[in-house]
VEXTI-404703 format. One record per residue (C-alpha): x, y, z. Coordinates in steps of 0.001 Angstrom, whole numbers, padded with zeros to 6 digits, always signed. Layout:
// residues N
XYZ
...
// end
This chain:
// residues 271
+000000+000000+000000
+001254+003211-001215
+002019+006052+001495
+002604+008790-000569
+000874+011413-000026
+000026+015128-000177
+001280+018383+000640
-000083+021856+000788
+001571+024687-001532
+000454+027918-001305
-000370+030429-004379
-002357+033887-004231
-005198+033223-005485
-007304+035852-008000
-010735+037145-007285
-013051+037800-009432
-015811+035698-009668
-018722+036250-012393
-021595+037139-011421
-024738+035803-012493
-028809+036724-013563
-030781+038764-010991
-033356+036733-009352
-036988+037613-009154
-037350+038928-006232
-041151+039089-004835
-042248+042105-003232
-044300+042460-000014
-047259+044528-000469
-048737+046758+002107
-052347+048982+001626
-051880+052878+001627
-053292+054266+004203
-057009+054749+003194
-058505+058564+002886
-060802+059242+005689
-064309+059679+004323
-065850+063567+005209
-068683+064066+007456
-071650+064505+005508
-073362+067529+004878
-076617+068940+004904
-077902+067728+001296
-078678+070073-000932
-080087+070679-004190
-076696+070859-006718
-077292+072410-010137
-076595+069817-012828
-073238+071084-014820
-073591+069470-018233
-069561+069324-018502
-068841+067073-015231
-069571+063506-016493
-071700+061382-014206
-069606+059040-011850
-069929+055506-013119
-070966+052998-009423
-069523+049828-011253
-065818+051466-011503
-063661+050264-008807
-061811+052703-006287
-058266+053261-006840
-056176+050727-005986
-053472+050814-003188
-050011+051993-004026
-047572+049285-002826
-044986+050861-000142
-040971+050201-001850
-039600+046885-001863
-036661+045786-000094
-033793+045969-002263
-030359+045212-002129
-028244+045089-000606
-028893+043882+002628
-027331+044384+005660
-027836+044753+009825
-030997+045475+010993
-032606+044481+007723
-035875+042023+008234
-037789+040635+005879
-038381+037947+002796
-034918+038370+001183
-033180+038203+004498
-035072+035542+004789
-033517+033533+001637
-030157+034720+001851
-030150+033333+005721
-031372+029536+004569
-028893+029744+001598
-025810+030313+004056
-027539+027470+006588
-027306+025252+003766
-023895+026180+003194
-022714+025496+006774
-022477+028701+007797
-024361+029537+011661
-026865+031809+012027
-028790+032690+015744
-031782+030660+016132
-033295+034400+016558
-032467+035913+013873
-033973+033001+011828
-037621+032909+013457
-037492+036837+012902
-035731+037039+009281
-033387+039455+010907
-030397+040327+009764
-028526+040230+013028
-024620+040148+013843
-024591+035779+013468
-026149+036812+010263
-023647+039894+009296
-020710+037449+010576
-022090+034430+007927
-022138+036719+004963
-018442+037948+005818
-017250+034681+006013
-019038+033711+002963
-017408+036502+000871
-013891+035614+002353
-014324+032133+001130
-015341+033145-002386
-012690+036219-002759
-015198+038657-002556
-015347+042355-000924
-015574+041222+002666
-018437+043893+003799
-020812+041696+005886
-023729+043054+003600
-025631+041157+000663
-025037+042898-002434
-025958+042166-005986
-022494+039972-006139
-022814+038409-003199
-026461+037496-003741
-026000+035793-007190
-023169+034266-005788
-024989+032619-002495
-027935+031400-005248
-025547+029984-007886
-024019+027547-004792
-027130+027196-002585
-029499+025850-005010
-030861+023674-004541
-031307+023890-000757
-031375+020807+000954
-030938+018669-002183
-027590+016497-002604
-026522+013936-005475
-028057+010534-005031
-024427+009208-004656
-024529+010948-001273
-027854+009541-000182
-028243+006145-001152
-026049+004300+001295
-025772+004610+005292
-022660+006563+005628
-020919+008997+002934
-018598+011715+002904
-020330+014490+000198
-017639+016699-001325
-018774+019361-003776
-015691+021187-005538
-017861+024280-006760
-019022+024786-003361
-015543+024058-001500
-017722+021536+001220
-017444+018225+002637
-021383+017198+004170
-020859+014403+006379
-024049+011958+005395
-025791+009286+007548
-028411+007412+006400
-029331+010547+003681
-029194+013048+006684
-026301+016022+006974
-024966+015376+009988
-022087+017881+009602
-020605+020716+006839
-017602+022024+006664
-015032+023686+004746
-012325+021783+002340
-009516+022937+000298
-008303+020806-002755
-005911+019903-004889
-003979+022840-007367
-004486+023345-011316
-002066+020240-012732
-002604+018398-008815
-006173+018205-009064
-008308+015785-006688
-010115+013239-008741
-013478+013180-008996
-016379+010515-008856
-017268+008044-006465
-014894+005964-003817
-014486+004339-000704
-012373+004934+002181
-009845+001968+002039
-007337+002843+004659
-007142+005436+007925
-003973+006433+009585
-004519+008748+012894
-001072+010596+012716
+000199+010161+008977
+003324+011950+007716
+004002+011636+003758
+006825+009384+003065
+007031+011895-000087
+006276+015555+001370
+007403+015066+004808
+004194+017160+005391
+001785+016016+008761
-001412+014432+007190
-003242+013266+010727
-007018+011848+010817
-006303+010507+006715
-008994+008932+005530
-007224+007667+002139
-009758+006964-000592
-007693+007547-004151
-004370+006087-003861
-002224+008968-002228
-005157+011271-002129
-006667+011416+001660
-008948+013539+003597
-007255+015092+006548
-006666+018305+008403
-004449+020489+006780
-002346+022983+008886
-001964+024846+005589
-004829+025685+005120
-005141+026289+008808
-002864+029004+008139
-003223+030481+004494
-007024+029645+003905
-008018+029929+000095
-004416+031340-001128
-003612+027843-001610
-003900+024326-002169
-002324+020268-002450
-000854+018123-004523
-004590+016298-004497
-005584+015508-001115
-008615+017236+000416
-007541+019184+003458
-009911+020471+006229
-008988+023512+008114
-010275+022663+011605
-008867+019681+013702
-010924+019164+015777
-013684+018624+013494
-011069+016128+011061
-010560+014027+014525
-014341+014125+014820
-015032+012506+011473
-011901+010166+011670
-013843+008736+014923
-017132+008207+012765
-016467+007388+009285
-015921+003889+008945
-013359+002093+006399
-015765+001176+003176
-017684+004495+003630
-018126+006232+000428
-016424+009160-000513
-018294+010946-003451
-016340+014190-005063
-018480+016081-007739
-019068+019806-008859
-022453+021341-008352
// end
Protein backbone atom coordinates (compact mmCIF):
# COMPACT_ATOMS: atom_id res chain seq x y z
CA UNK A 1 0.00 0.00 0.00
CA UNK A 2 1.25 3.21 -1.21
CA UNK A 3 2.02 6.05 1.49
CA UNK A 4 2.60 8.79 -0.57
CA UNK A 5 0.87 11.41 -0.03
CA UNK A 6 0.03 15.13 -0.18
CA UNK A 7 1.28 18.38 0.64
CA UNK A 8 -0.08 21.86 0.79
CA UNK A 9 1.57 24.69 -1.53
CA UNK A 10 0.45 27.92 -1.31
CA UNK A 11 -0.37 30.43 -4.38
CA UNK A 12 -2.36 33.89 -4.23
CA UNK A 13 -5.20 33.22 -5.48
CA UNK A 14 -7.30 35.85 -8.00
CA UNK A 15 -10.74 37.14 -7.29
CA UNK A 16 -13.05 37.80 -9.43
CA UNK A 17 -15.81 35.70 -9.67
CA UNK A 18 -18.72 36.25 -12.39
CA UNK A 19 -21.59 37.14 -11.42
CA UNK A 20 -24.74 35.80 -12.49
CA UNK A 21 -28.81 36.72 -13.56
CA UNK A 22 -30.78 38.76 -10.99
CA UNK A 23 -33.36 36.73 -9.35
CA UNK A 24 -36.99 37.61 -9.15
CA UNK A 25 -37.35 38.93 -6.23
CA UNK A 26 -41.15 39.09 -4.83
CA UNK A 27 -42.25 42.11 -3.23
CA UNK A 28 -44.30 42.46 -0.01
CA UNK A 29 -47.26 44.53 -0.47
CA UNK A 30 -48.74 46.76 2.11
CA UNK A 31 -52.35 48.98 1.63
CA UNK A 32 -51.88 52.88 1.63
CA UNK A 33 -53.29 54.27 4.20
CA UNK A 34 -57.01 54.75 3.19
CA UNK A 35 -58.51 58.56 2.89
CA UNK A 36 -60.80 59.24 5.69
CA UNK A 37 -64.31 59.68 4.32
CA UNK A 38 -65.85 63.57 5.21
CA UNK A 39 -68.68 64.07 7.46
CA UNK A 40 -71.65 64.51 5.51
CA UNK A 41 -73.36 67.53 4.88
CA UNK A 42 -76.62 68.94 4.90
CA UNK A 43 -77.90 67.73 1.30
CA UNK A 44 -78.68 70.07 -0.93
CA UNK A 45 -80.09 70.68 -4.19
CA UNK A 46 -76.70 70.86 -6.72
CA UNK A 47 -77.29 72.41 -10.14
CA UNK A 48 -76.59 69.82 -12.83
CA UNK A 49 -73.24 71.08 -14.82
CA UNK A 50 -73.59 69.47 -18.23
CA UNK A 51 -69.56 69.32 -18.50
CA UNK A 52 -68.84 67.07 -15.23
CA UNK A 53 -69.57 63.51 -16.49
CA UNK A 54 -71.70 61.38 -14.21
CA UNK A 55 -69.61 59.04 -11.85
CA UNK A 56 -69.93 55.51 -13.12
CA UNK A 57 -70.97 53.00 -9.42
CA UNK A 58 -69.52 49.83 -11.25
CA UNK A 59 -65.82 51.47 -11.50
CA UNK A 60 -63.66 50.26 -8.81
CA UNK A 61 -61.81 52.70 -6.29
CA UNK A 62 -58.27 53.26 -6.84
CA UNK A 63 -56.18 50.73 -5.99
CA UNK A 64 -53.47 50.81 -3.19
CA UNK A 65 -50.01 51.99 -4.03
CA UNK A 66 -47.57 49.28 -2.83
CA UNK A 67 -44.99 50.86 -0.14
CA UNK A 68 -40.97 50.20 -1.85
CA UNK A 69 -39.60 46.88 -1.86
CA UNK A 70 -36.66 45.79 -0.09
CA UNK A 71 -33.79 45.97 -2.26
CA UNK A 72 -30.36 45.21 -2.13
CA UNK A 73 -28.24 45.09 -0.61
CA UNK A 74 -28.89 43.88 2.63
CA UNK A 75 -27.33 44.38 5.66
CA UNK A 76 -27.84 44.75 9.82
CA UNK A 77 -31.00 45.47 10.99
CA UNK A 78 -32.61 44.48 7.72
CA UNK A 79 -35.88 42.02 8.23
CA UNK A 80 -37.79 40.63 5.88
CA UNK A 81 -38.38 37.95 2.80
CA UNK A 82 -34.92 38.37 1.18
CA UNK A 83 -33.18 38.20 4.50
CA UNK A 84 -35.07 35.54 4.79
CA UNK A 85 -33.52 33.53 1.64
CA UNK A 86 -30.16 34.72 1.85
CA UNK A 87 -30.15 33.33 5.72
CA UNK A 88 -31.37 29.54 4.57
CA UNK A 89 -28.89 29.74 1.60
CA UNK A 90 -25.81 30.31 4.06
CA UNK A 91 -27.54 27.47 6.59
CA UNK A 92 -27.31 25.25 3.77
CA UNK A 93 -23.90 26.18 3.19
CA UNK A 94 -22.71 25.50 6.77
CA UNK A 95 -22.48 28.70 7.80
CA UNK A 96 -24.36 29.54 11.66
CA UNK A 97 -26.86 31.81 12.03
CA UNK A 98 -28.79 32.69 15.74
CA UNK A 99 -31.78 30.66 16.13
CA UNK A 100 -33.30 34.40 16.56
CA UNK A 101 -32.47 35.91 13.87
CA UNK A 102 -33.97 33.00 11.83
CA UNK A 103 -37.62 32.91 13.46
CA UNK A 104 -37.49 36.84 12.90
CA UNK A 105 -35.73 37.04 9.28
CA UNK A 106 -33.39 39.46 10.91
CA UNK A 107 -30.40 40.33 9.76
CA UNK A 108 -28.53 40.23 13.03
CA UNK A 109 -24.62 40.15 13.84
CA UNK A 110 -24.59 35.78 13.47
CA UNK A 111 -26.15 36.81 10.26
CA UNK A 112 -23.65 39.89 9.30
CA UNK A 113 -20.71 37.45 10.58
CA UNK A 114 -22.09 34.43 7.93
CA UNK A 115 -22.14 36.72 4.96
CA UNK A 116 -18.44 37.95 5.82
CA UNK A 117 -17.25 34.68 6.01
CA UNK A 118 -19.04 33.71 2.96
CA UNK A 119 -17.41 36.50 0.87
CA UNK A 120 -13.89 35.61 2.35
CA UNK A 121 -14.32 32.13 1.13
CA UNK A 122 -15.34 33.14 -2.39
CA UNK A 123 -12.69 36.22 -2.76
CA UNK A 124 -15.20 38.66 -2.56
CA UNK A 125 -15.35 42.35 -0.92
CA UNK A 126 -15.57 41.22 2.67
CA UNK A 127 -18.44 43.89 3.80
CA UNK A 128 -20.81 41.70 5.89
CA UNK A 129 -23.73 43.05 3.60
CA UNK A 130 -25.63 41.16 0.66
CA UNK A 131 -25.04 42.90 -2.43
CA UNK A 132 -25.96 42.17 -5.99
CA UNK A 133 -22.49 39.97 -6.14
CA UNK A 134 -22.81 38.41 -3.20
CA UNK A 135 -26.46 37.50 -3.74
CA UNK A 136 -26.00 35.79 -7.19
CA UNK A 137 -23.17 34.27 -5.79
CA UNK A 138 -24.99 32.62 -2.50
CA UNK A 139 -27.93 31.40 -5.25
CA UNK A 140 -25.55 29.98 -7.89
CA UNK A 141 -24.02 27.55 -4.79
CA UNK A 142 -27.13 27.20 -2.59
CA UNK A 143 -29.50 25.85 -5.01
CA UNK A 144 -30.86 23.67 -4.54
CA UNK A 145 -31.31 23.89 -0.76
CA UNK A 146 -31.37 20.81 0.95
CA UNK A 147 -30.94 18.67 -2.18
CA UNK A 148 -27.59 16.50 -2.60
CA UNK A 149 -26.52 13.94 -5.47
CA UNK A 150 -28.06 10.53 -5.03
CA UNK A 151 -24.43 9.21 -4.66
CA UNK A 152 -24.53 10.95 -1.27
CA UNK A 153 -27.85 9.54 -0.18
CA UNK A 154 -28.24 6.15 -1.15
CA UNK A 155 -26.05 4.30 1.29
CA UNK A 156 -25.77 4.61 5.29
CA UNK A 157 -22.66 6.56 5.63
CA UNK A 158 -20.92 9.00 2.93
CA UNK A 159 -18.60 11.72 2.90
CA UNK A 160 -20.33 14.49 0.20
CA UNK A 161 -17.64 16.70 -1.32
CA UNK A 162 -18.77 19.36 -3.78
CA UNK A 163 -15.69 21.19 -5.54
CA UNK A 164 -17.86 24.28 -6.76
CA UNK A 165 -19.02 24.79 -3.36
CA UNK A 166 -15.54 24.06 -1.50
CA UNK A 167 -17.72 21.54 1.22
CA UNK A 168 -17.44 18.23 2.64
CA UNK A 169 -21.38 17.20 4.17
CA UNK A 170 -20.86 14.40 6.38
CA UNK A 171 -24.05 11.96 5.39
CA UNK A 172 -25.79 9.29 7.55
CA UNK A 173 -28.41 7.41 6.40
CA UNK A 174 -29.33 10.55 3.68
CA UNK A 175 -29.19 13.05 6.68
CA UNK A 176 -26.30 16.02 6.97
CA UNK A 177 -24.97 15.38 9.99
CA UNK A 178 -22.09 17.88 9.60
CA UNK A 179 -20.61 20.72 6.84
CA UNK A 180 -17.60 22.02 6.66
CA UNK A 181 -15.03 23.69 4.75
CA UNK A 182 -12.32 21.78 2.34
CA UNK A 183 -9.52 22.94 0.30
CA UNK A 184 -8.30 20.81 -2.75
CA UNK A 185 -5.91 19.90 -4.89
CA UNK A 186 -3.98 22.84 -7.37
CA UNK A 187 -4.49 23.35 -11.32
CA UNK A 188 -2.07 20.24 -12.73
CA UNK A 189 -2.60 18.40 -8.81
CA UNK A 190 -6.17 18.20 -9.06
CA UNK A 191 -8.31 15.79 -6.69
CA UNK A 192 -10.11 13.24 -8.74
CA UNK A 193 -13.48 13.18 -9.00
CA UNK A 194 -16.38 10.52 -8.86
CA UNK A 195 -17.27 8.04 -6.46
CA UNK A 196 -14.89 5.96 -3.82
CA UNK A 197 -14.49 4.34 -0.70
CA UNK A 198 -12.37 4.93 2.18
CA UNK A 199 -9.84 1.97 2.04
CA UNK A 200 -7.34 2.84 4.66
CA UNK A 201 -7.14 5.44 7.92
CA UNK A 202 -3.97 6.43 9.59
CA UNK A 203 -4.52 8.75 12.89
CA UNK A 204 -1.07 10.60 12.72
CA UNK A 205 0.20 10.16 8.98
CA UNK A 206 3.32 11.95 7.72
CA UNK A 207 4.00 11.64 3.76
CA UNK A 208 6.83 9.38 3.07
CA UNK A 209 7.03 11.90 -0.09
CA UNK A 210 6.28 15.55 1.37
CA UNK A 211 7.40 15.07 4.81
CA UNK A 212 4.19 17.16 5.39
CA UNK A 213 1.78 16.02 8.76
CA UNK A 214 -1.41 14.43 7.19
CA UNK A 215 -3.24 13.27 10.73
CA UNK A 216 -7.02 11.85 10.82
CA UNK A 217 -6.30 10.51 6.71
CA UNK A 218 -8.99 8.93 5.53
CA UNK A 219 -7.22 7.67 2.14
CA UNK A 220 -9.76 6.96 -0.59
CA UNK A 221 -7.69 7.55 -4.15
CA UNK A 222 -4.37 6.09 -3.86
CA UNK A 223 -2.22 8.97 -2.23
CA UNK A 224 -5.16 11.27 -2.13
CA UNK A 225 -6.67 11.42 1.66
CA UNK A 226 -8.95 13.54 3.60
CA UNK A 227 -7.26 15.09 6.55
CA UNK A 228 -6.67 18.30 8.40
CA UNK A 229 -4.45 20.49 6.78
CA UNK A 230 -2.35 22.98 8.89
CA UNK A 231 -1.96 24.85 5.59
CA UNK A 232 -4.83 25.69 5.12
CA UNK A 233 -5.14 26.29 8.81
CA UNK A 234 -2.86 29.00 8.14
CA UNK A 235 -3.22 30.48 4.49
CA UNK A 236 -7.02 29.65 3.90
CA UNK A 237 -8.02 29.93 0.09
CA UNK A 238 -4.42 31.34 -1.13
CA UNK A 239 -3.61 27.84 -1.61
CA UNK A 240 -3.90 24.33 -2.17
CA UNK A 241 -2.32 20.27 -2.45
CA UNK A 242 -0.85 18.12 -4.52
CA UNK A 243 -4.59 16.30 -4.50
CA UNK A 244 -5.58 15.51 -1.11
CA UNK A 245 -8.62 17.24 0.42
CA UNK A 246 -7.54 19.18 3.46
CA UNK A 247 -9.91 20.47 6.23
CA UNK A 248 -8.99 23.51 8.11
CA UNK A 249 -10.28 22.66 11.60
CA UNK A 250 -8.87 19.68 13.70
CA UNK A 251 -10.92 19.16 15.78
CA UNK A 252 -13.68 18.62 13.49
CA UNK A 253 -11.07 16.13 11.06
CA UNK A 254 -10.56 14.03 14.52
CA UNK A 255 -14.34 14.13 14.82
CA UNK A 256 -15.03 12.51 11.47
CA UNK A 257 -11.90 10.17 11.67
CA UNK A 258 -13.84 8.74 14.92
CA UNK A 259 -17.13 8.21 12.76
CA UNK A 260 -16.47 7.39 9.29
CA UNK A 261 -15.92 3.89 8.95
CA UNK A 262 -13.36 2.09 6.40
CA UNK A 263 -15.76 1.18 3.18
CA UNK A 264 -17.68 4.50 3.63
CA UNK A 265 -18.13 6.23 0.43
CA UNK A 266 -16.42 9.16 -0.51
CA UNK A 267 -18.29 10.95 -3.45
CA UNK A 268 -16.34 14.19 -5.06
CA UNK A 269 -18.48 16.08 -7.74
CA UNK A 270 -19.07 19.81 -8.86
CA UNK A 271 -22.45 21.34 -8.35
Amino acid sequence: MSTAMCAALVLVALPGLPATADDATPSPSASATPTPTPSPSVPTTPTPDPTTPTPDPTTPATPAVELPRRELPLKAGHFGHLVDVAQQRLTWLGYDIYEGNLENQRFGESTKSAVRAFQVKFFLPATGKVDRKTWNRLRKLANPIGILPRSCTSVAVALCLDKTAKLLRYVVDGKVKLTTDIRFGLPGMDTREGTFRVYWKSRNHTSSLYRSWMPFAMFFSGGQAVHYSPYFDRDGYNGGSHGCVGIRDIGLAEWLFDRVPTGSRVYIYRS
